[in-house]
C-alpha positions in Angstrom: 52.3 106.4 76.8 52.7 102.7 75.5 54.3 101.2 78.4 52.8 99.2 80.5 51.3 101.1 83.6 52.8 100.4 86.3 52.0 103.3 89.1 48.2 103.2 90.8 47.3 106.8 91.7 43.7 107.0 93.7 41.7 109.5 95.7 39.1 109.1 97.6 37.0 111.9 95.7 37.0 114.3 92.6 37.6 117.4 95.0 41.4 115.2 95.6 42.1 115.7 91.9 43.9 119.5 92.2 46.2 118.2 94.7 46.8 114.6 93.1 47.2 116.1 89.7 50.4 117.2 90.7 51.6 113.2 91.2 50.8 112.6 87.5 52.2 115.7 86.0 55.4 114.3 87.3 55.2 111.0 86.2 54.0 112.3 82.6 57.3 114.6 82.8 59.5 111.4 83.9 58.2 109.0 80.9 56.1 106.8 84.0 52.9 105.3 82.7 50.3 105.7 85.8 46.6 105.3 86.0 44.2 107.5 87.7 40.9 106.9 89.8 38.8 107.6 93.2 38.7 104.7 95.1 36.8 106.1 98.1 37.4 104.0 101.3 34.3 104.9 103.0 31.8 105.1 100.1 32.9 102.6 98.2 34.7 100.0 99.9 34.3 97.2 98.0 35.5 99.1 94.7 38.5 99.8 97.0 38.9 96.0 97.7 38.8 95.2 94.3 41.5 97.7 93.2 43.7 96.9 96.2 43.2 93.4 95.5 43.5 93.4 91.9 46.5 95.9 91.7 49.5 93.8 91.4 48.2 91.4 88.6 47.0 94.3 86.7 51.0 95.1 86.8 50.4 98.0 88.9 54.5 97.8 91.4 53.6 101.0 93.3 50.5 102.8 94.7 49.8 106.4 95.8 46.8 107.2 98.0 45.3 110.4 98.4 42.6 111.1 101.0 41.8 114.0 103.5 39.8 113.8 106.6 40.1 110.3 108.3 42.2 109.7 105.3 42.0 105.9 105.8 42.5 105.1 102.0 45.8 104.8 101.7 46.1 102.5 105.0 43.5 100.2 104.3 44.8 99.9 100.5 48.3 98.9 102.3 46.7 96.5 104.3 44.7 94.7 101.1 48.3 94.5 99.0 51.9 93.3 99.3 52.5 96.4 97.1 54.3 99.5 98.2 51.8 102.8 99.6 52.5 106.0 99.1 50.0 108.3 101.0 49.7 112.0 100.4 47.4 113.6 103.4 45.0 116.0 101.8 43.8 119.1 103.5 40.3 119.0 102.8 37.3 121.2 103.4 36.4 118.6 106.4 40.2 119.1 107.5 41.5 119.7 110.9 44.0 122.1 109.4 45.3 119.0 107.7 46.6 117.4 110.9 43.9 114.4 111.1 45.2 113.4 107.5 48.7 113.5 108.3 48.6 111.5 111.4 45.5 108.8 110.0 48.2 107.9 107.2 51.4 108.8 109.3 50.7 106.2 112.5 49.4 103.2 110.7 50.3 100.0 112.7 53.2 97.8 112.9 52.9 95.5 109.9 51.2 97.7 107.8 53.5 100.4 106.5 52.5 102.9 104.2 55.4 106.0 103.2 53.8 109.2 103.9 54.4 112.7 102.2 54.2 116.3 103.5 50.2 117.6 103.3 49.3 118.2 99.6 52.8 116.7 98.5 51.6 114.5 95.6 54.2 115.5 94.0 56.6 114.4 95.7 54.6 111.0 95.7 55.4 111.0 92.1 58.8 111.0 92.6 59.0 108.8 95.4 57.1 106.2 93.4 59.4 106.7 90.2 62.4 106.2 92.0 60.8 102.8 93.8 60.8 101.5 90.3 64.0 103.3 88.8 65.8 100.6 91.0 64.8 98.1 88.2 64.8 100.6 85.1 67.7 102.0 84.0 66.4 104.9 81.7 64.0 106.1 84.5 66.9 106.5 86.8 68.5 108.6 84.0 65.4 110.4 83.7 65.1 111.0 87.7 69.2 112.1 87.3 68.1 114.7 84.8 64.8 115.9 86.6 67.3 116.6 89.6 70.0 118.3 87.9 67.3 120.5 86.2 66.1 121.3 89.7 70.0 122.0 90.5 69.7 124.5 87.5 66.7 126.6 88.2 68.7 127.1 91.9 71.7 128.3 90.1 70.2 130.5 88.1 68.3 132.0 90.8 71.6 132.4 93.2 73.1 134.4 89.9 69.8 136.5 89.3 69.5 137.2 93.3 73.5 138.3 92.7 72.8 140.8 89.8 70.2 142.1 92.2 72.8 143.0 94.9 72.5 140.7 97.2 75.8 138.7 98.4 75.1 135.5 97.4 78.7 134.3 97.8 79.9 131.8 100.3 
């Protein structure tokens, strides 16, 4: 890609990567530059200032946080930045089932928001933070028109293949 990156994507260890690959396999399919890193709010906290810090004159216009556990990466990035956080709650191996991730990046305080996706969603993070900057790009938001109707398609196609198959799929 030779446009200018604009999309942060950071996790707060390597382990993150399987679940935040899936944020920039979607930006790769939408034509969205991105860069990826781990940024680890506990072990290295001054690298996380410095990204947080340094995000938007780097021309970075949207960041998604991964973490598990305490998950307190994609808060504290928030709180460094005028930038908009996405965070995307990781189930890790140190996981209460998930739920301490959702709720450390779900119930941040007043003042300090950060836009939170379903557990392992990344994802959807991608798409989130592609349509935060389609507002101001025309081609993405033809891209993000065509992603959807392709998503449309594969439905259609499955109604018609569940309707060879017998089952009444009319309404």
């Amino acid at each position: 890609m030779n446009q200018p990156v604009k999309i942060g994507i950071i996790m707060g260890s390597k382990s993150d990567l399987p679940v935040m690959q899936d944020a920039a396999d979607v930006l790769k399919e939408l034509g969205v530059a991105f860069e990826l890193t781990i940024v680890s709010a506990h072990r290295t906290p001054e690298r996380m200032f410095s990204y947080a810090k340094s995000a938007a004159e780097r021309g970075l216009k949207v960041i998604i946080a991964g973490a598990g556990g305490a998950a307190h990466l994609p808060g504290m990035v928030a709180s460094l930045t005028h930038l908009p956080v996405i965070g995307v709650p990781i189930k890790s191996s140190n996981s209460i089932d998930g739920w301490d991730s959702v709720l450390s990046i779900l119930q941040m305080p007043n003042g300090i928001p950060v836009a939170t996706v379903a557990l392992n969603a990344a994802k959807n993070a991608g798409i989130l933070a592609a349509q935060i900057l389609a507002v101001g790009d025309e081609s993405l938001v033809q891209n993000l028109i065509q992603y959807k109707n392709e998503l449309a398609r594969k439905v259609e196609e499955s109604a018609a293949e569940m309707k060879q198959e017998g089952f009444n799929c009319d309404f």
